[in-house]
Every structure is written in structure tokens, then in C-alpha cells.
N, C-alpha and C positions, 0 to 999 in steps of 0.2 A: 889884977882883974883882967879879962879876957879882953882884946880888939872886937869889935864886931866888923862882923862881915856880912854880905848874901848877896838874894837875887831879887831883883824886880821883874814882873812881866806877868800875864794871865795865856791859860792856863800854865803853871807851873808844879803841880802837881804832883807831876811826870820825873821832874826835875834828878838828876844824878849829880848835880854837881855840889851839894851839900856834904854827901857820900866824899866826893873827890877832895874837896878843899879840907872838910874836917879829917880825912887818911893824912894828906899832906903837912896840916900844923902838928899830928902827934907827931908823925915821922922825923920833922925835923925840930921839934924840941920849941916850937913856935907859940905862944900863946893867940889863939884866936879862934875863934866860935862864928862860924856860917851859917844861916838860915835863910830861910824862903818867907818872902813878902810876894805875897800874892797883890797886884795893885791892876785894879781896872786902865782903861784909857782915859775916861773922866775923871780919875782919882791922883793922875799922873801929879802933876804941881803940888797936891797939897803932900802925896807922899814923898817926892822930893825935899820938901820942908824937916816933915818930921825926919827923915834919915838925919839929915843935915844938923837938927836939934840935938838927935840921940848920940851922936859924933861917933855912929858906922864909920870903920874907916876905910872900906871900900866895897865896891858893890859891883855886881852883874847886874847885865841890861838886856833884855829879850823880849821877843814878840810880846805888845804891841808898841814899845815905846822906842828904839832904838835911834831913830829920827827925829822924836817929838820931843824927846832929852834932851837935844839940842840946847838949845834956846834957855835950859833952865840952869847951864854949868857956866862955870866963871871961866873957863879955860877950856881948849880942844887942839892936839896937839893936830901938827900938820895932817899926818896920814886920814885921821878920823875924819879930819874939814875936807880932807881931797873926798874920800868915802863919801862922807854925811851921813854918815851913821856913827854909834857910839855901842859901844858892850862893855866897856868897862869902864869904871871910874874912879878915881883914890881922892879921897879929902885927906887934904893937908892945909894948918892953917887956918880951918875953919874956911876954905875956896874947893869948889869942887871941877877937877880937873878928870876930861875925859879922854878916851882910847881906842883903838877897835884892832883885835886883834883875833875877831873871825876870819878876816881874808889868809891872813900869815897860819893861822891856825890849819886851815881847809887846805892847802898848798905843802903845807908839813908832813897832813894826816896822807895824801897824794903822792908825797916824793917818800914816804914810806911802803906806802902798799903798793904802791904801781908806778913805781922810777922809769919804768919802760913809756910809759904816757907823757908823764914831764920832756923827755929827750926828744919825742916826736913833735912838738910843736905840733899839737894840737888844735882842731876846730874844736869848739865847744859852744854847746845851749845853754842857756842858763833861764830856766825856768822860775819867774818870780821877779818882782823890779820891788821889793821894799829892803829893810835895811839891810838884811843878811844874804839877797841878792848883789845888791850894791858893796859891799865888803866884799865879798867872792869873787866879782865880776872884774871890779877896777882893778884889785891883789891881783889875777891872773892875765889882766889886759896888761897891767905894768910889769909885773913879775916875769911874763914869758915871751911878750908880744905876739901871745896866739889869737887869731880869729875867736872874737866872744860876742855871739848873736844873744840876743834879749826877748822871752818871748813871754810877756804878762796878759792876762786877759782885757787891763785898761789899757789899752793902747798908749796915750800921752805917757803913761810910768816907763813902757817901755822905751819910747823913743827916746825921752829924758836920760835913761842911764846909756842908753846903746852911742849916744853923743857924746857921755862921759866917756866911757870905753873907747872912743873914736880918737881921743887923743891919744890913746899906747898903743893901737892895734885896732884891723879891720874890726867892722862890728854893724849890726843890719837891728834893727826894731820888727820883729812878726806875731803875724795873730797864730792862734792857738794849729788853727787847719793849717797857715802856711807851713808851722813847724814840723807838723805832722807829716804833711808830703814831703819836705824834706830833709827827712831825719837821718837819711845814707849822706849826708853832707859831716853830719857830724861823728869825731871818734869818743867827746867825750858827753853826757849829758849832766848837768845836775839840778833835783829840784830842791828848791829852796823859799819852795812856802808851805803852809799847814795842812796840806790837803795830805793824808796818811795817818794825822793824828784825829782822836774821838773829836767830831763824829763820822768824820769823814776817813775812819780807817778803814771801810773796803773801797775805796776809790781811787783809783791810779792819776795820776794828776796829767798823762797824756799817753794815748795809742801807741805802741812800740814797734808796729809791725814793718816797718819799713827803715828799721836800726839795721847797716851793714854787723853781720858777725865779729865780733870781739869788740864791739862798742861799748866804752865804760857806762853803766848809768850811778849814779851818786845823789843818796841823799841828804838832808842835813839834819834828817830827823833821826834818832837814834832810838826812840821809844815808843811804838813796837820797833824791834831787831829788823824787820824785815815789812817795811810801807808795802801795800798791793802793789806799788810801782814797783819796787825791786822786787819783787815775789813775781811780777812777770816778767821782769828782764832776766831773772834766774829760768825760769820756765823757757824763756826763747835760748836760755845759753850764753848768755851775754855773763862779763866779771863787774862787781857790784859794791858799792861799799857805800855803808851808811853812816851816819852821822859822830859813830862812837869816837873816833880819828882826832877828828876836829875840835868836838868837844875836850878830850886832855888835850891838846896841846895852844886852844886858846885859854883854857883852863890854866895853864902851864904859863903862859907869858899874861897873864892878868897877877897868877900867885905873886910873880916877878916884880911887878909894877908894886905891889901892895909891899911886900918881904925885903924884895932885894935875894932871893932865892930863886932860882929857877931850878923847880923839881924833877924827879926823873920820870920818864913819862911812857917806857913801856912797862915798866913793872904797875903802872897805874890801869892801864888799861886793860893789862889781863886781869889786876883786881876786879875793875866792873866789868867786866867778861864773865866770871866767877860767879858775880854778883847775878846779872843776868840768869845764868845756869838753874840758880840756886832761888831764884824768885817764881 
């Protein structure tokens, strides 16, 4: 009989990584079957039960629960609790143990495509203070000790992480205008909330106009290929990378966590590359 596996989180729809995890167990001879659990925010706890009933033996975690999972796992290893965020989880034991390996993921998908940015010790914005901001933000405050401002439209979110960030590396809390005016501070940008995805896919989630040239912008949305944010950072000329990166290679160390296999991970990518192509 098959393991189960999948993802939690609304809208998932969109989702590629069913596509990924299900290439990766033929590939390696693995039994285990991936699916998409679509789960509200009000729904969070009771569908945590039933996974738990149904003994899934590991799962994905994305928008809206990534924080709010917290509180419902028997275990969280160090890096998630430094984070406070969680995207992956493996039951063992009938206890559910969780992980986050979006920051290490986004920093991989980075020291691939644009190695020359990683060596600069980079400024960087980070657009968004919920889970997968916080996973990105801390990974790259600790990871590089570069400058990582926080600029959320709740204010309190942002200062809340930009404190956390304050222990590995400078790091400032700003409103949406501060960031705006000054955007030549920064080399790298990334956004990391929903604004790109339906319904808000003609809407750039902030003004570019004032990005020094060859400023990266980055998002962590992979689906549409190109958010109106990056379809204007392409238009000003800026180099741009979205969300695809990240997704295999925290794809990549969740398989790990679940397997004890860590897969290979560019031949995965130009598969959903293909995929893309071909849709």
C-alpha cells in the first residue's frame, strides 16, 4: 500500500508540487502517493486531526496555516521555532513533528541562479511579515548577515520580524511609501505574499521606479511564471526570478525529511519548466 503524502493550505489549486513529489517517488522506486487537501483557515485543527487519523505520513504547509500549525504539532525542531513558521511535517509514531525548509530552499534556489548576489552581501527588502516571509527573512539574516528590512502593510508584523532579523544582521520595519522611496538602497528585493496570485494577478505589490539598475526582484510565487511585479521589473531591465527555485529545492529537503532520499533537483525543475511550456 502507498504512503500518503500532500499539501495543506487555500488556494492550492495552483499547486505544482503534486506534479514534483509524485515524478520523484516513480523516479526513485519509492512508494508513495501526494495529494492536495485544500483546507480553509477555520478548518485548520479539525483537518490536522483527520491527517493524523488517516496516518499521511507527511505533509506540506502553505498559505494560510504555516504559523497557526504551530500549536497543533507534538514537536518543532529548532530552526522552525527560531522561524515560527512550519512547511513541512512527517508523522512518526503517531506524533507530528514539524520543519521549515522554505528559507534554506529560497537561499539554494539564489546561490543557483545568481551566485554573484550571495558574494555581495547584499541589502535586501523583504516584502511580506507572515510565514514564508519569516522563513526567508531569518534564513538570509542568519545565513549571510546581510542587511534585511521588512516592509508589511501591518506595521506591528513588520517590526515583530525585523527584531527577529535584528539578532543576525541590521534590519529596519517600513511602511509600504517608506519602501518605496527608498528602493536604490536595496540590491536585492523579494515578495513574499499573495498579491500576483487570482485575484490580484494584475497588481504589482509595490512601485519599482526608484530600483538602482541590476537590482534583483524575486518572487515566491511561481504560478503565473511572471506576477505584474516581475513583468515590471523585466520591463525596467532589472534580472528576476520567481518562485520555481525554491519551490524544488524545499520540495527537495521536505522529500528528504519524509524518504531519507534527497533528490536531484535540476533535472526536476526543467521538468516543471516543460511542464509550464506545455500548459
Amino acid at each position: 500500500m502507498e504512503d500518503k503524502y500532500g499539501l495543506i493550505g487555500a488556494p492550492i489549486a495552483h499547486s505544482l508540487s503534486p506534479a514534483m513529489h509524485n515524478f520523484w517517488f516513480e523516479e526513485y522506486g519509492i512508494s508513495g502517493d501526494y495529494r492536495l487537501y485544500p483546507v480553509e483557515k477555520c478548518d485548520l485543527v479539525q483537518a490536522v486531526s483527520r491527517i493524523k487519523e488517516a496516518r499521511v505520513k507527511g505533509f506540506n504547509v502553505t498559505f494560510p496555516h504555516k504559523t497557526a500549525i504551530l500549536s497543533l504539532l507534538d514537536e518543532v525542531d529548532e530552526a522552525a521555532e527560531v522561524i515560527g513558521a512550519v512547511n513541512t511535517v512527517v508523522q512518526t509514531g503517531g506524533r507530528l513533528i514539524g520543519y521549515n525548509t522554505d528559507g534554506i530552499g529560497f537561499l539554494k534556489g539564489l546561490q543557483r541562479n545568481f551566485p554573484s548576489f550571495i558574494n555581495k552581501r547584499p541589502s535586501i527588502l523583504v516584502i511580506g511579515a507572515g510565514g514564508a516571509a519569516r522563513s526567508v527573512a531569518l534564513t538570509l539574516a542568519r545565513a549571510m548577515g546581510a542587511r534585511v528590512d521588512i516592509c508589511n502593510r501591518t506595521c506591528s508584523k513588520a517590526v515583530a520580524l525585523s527584531a527577529a532579523c535584528g539578532a543576525y544582521s541590521d534590519s529596519d520595519a517600513l511602511k509600504f511609501d517608506q519602501a518605496e522611496r527608498q528602493l536604490d538602497r536595496y540590491q536585492v528585493v523579494i515578495n513574499t505574499t499573495s498579491i500576483g496570485l487570482n485575484p490580484d494577478a494584475d497588481h504589482s505589490v509595490i512601485h519599482l521606479n526608484r530600483a538602482l539598475p541590476g537590482t534583483l526582484f524575486a518572487d515566491l510565487i511561481y504560478s503565473p511564471r511572471r506576477t505584474a511585479f516581475l513583468r515590471e521589473a523585466e520591463r525596467l531591465g532589472h534580472p528576476v526570478m520567481n518562485g520555481l527555485s525554491m519551490l524544488v529545492y524545499q520540495g527537495a529537503l521536505a522529500f528528504q525529511k519524509w524518504t531519507g532520499v534527497f533528490p536531484e533537483t535540476v533535472k526536476m525543475e526543467n521538468h516543471l519548466i516543460k511542464m509550464y511550456l506545455m500548459s
